[in-house]
ROSEDO-62243 format. One record per residue (C-alpha): residue in one letter; x, y, z; residue number from 1. Coordinates in nm, 3 decimals. Example, Ala and Ser with C-alpha at 12.3 -4.5 7.8 and 13.67 -1.06 7.14 Angstrom:
REM residues 2
ATOM|type|xx|yy|zz|seq
ATOM|A|1.230|-0.450|0.780|1
ATOM|S|1.367|-0.106|0.714|2
END
This chain:
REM residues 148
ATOM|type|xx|yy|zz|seq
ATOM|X|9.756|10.840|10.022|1
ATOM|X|9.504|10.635|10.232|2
ATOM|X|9.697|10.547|10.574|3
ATOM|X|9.415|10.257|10.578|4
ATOM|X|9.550|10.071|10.269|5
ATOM|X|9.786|10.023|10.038|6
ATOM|X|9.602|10.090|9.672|7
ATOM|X|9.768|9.842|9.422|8
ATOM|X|9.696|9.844|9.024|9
ATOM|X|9.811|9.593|8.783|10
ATOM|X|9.762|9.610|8.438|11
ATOM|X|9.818|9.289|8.254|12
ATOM|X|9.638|9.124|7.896|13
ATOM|X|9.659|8.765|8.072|14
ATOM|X|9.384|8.683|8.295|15
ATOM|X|9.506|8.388|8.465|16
ATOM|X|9.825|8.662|8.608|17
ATOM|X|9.534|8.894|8.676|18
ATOM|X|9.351|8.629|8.880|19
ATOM|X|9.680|8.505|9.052|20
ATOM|X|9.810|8.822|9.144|21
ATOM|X|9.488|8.914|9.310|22
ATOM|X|9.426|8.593|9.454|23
ATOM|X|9.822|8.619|9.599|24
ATOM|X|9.722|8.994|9.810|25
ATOM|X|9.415|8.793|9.879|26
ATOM|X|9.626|8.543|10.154|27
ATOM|X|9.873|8.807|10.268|28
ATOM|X|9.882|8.956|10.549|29
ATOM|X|9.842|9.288|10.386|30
ATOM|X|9.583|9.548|10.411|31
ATOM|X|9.549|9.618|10.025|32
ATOM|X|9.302|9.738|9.742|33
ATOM|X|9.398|9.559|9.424|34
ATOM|X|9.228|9.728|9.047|35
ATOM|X|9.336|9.521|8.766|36
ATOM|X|9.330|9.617|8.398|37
ATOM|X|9.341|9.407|8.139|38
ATOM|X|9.555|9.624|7.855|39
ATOM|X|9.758|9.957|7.879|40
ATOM|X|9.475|10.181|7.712|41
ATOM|X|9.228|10.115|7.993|42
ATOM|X|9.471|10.165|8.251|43
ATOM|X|9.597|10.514|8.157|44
ATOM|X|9.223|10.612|8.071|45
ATOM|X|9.163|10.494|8.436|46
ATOM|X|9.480|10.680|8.578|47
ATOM|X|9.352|11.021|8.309|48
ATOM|X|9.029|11.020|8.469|49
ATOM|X|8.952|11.317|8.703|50
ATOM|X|8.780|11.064|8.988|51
ATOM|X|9.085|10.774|8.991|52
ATOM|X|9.265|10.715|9.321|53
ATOM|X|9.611|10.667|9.214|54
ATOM|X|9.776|10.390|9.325|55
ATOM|X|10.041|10.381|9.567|56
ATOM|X|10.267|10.064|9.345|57
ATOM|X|10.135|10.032|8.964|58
ATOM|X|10.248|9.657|8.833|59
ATOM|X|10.312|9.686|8.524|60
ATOM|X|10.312|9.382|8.268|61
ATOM|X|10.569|9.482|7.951|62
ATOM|X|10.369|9.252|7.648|63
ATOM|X|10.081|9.376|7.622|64
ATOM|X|9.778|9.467|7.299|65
ATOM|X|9.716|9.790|7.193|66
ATOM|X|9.936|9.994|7.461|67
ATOM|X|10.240|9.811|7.625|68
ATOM|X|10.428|9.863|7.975|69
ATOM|X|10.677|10.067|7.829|70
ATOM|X|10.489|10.287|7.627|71
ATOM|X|10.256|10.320|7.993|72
ATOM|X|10.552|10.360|8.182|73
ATOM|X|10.709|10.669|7.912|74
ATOM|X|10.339|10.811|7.979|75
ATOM|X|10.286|10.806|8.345|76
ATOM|X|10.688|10.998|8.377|77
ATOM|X|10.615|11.238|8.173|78
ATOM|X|10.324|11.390|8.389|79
ATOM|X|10.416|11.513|8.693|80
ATOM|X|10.062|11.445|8.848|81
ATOM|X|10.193|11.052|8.855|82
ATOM|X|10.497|11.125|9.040|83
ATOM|X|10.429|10.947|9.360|84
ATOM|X|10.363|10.646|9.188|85
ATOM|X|10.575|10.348|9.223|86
ATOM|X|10.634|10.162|8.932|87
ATOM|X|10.669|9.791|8.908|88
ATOM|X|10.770|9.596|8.582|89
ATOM|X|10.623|9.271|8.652|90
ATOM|X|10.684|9.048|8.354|91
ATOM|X|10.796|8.682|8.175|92
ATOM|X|11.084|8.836|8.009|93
ATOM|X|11.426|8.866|8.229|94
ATOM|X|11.588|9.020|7.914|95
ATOM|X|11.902|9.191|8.023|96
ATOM|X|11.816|9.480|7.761|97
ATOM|X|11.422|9.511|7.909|98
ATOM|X|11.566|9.563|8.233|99
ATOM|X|11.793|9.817|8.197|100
ATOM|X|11.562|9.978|7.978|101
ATOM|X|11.245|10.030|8.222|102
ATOM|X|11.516|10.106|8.500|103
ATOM|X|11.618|10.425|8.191|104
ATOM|X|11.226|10.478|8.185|105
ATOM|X|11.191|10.537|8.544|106
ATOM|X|11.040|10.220|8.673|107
ATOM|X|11.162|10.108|9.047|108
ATOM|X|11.121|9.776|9.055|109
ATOM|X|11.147|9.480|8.778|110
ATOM|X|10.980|9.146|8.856|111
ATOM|X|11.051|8.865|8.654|112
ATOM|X|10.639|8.698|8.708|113
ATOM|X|10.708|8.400|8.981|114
ATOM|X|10.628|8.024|8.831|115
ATOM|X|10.473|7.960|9.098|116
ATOM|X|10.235|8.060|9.382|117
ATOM|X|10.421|8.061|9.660|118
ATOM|X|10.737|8.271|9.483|119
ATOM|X|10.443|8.525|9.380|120
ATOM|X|10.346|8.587|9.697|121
ATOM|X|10.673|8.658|9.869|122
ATOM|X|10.790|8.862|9.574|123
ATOM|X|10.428|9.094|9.615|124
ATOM|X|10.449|9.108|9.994|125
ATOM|X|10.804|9.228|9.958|126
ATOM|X|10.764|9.485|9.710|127
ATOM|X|10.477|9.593|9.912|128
ATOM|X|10.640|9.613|10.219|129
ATOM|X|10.966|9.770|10.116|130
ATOM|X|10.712|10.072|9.930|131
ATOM|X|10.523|10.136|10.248|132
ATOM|X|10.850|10.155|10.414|133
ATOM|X|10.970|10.360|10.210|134
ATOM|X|10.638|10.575|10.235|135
ATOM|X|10.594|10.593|10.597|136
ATOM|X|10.996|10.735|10.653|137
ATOM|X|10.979|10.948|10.402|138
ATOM|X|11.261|10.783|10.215|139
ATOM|X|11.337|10.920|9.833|140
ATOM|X|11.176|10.697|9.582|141
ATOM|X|11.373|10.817|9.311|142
ATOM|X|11.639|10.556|9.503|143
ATOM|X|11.385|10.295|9.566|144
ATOM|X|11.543|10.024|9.306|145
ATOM|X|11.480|9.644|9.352|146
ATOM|X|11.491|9.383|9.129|147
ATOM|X|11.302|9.019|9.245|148
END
């Protein structure tokens, strides 16, 4: 992990969420890199690759073409080179069932997406801050469950 910044990935069809959530580590007070893909198959070709720098939380949105969150987030815990990863369901649905489901899957965090700027923010800088917490103590992250 780079001590320098915290390396952020979203992958999400939608590109105004794209543009918001990179605008939103844009204004915090966060030392970040932010890589955003726009569907599920170019973001596990990007994490396959033999030159990606994994990221240190992966936002992951559930409805999306050709490869979904879930399917992603079956993928990415089933290879053991991805297991520092932090996994964050960031999505419109607060389905009691899609929940529990990525929790079953392995994901850490589930974000129902903000409707609004301001929420988005606070819920990013938060999830942020609570992962590099846990990073720097050395804290499990197989315990590292939140829900925003």
């Amino acid at each position: 992990m780079n001590e320098d910044y915290i390396h952020i990935v979203l992958a999400d069809d939608d590109e105004d969420d794209r543009l918001f959530f990179t605008d939103a580590f844009e204004e915090l007070k966060i030392t970040t890199k932010v890589q955003t893909y726009n569907d599920g198959v170019y973001l596990m070709d990007y994490l396959n690759s033999e030159d990606a720098i994994l990221p240190n939380v992966l936002f992951l949105d559930l409805n999306m073409p050709r490869k979904n969150g879930m399917e992603c987030l079956k993928e990415i815990k089933a290879n053991e080179k991805f297991a520092d990863i932090a996994i964050a369901i960031y999505s419109t649905s607060a389905s009691e069932e899609d929940i529990e489901n990525t929790f079953i899957h392995g994901a850490n965090i589930y974000i129902k997406k903000p409707d609004n700027f301001k929420k988005l923010k606070k819920a990013l800088s938060e999830v942020v801050t609570i992962n590099w917490q846990y990073h720097t103590s050395g804290l499990n992250k197989d315990n590292f469950l939140l829900r925003l």
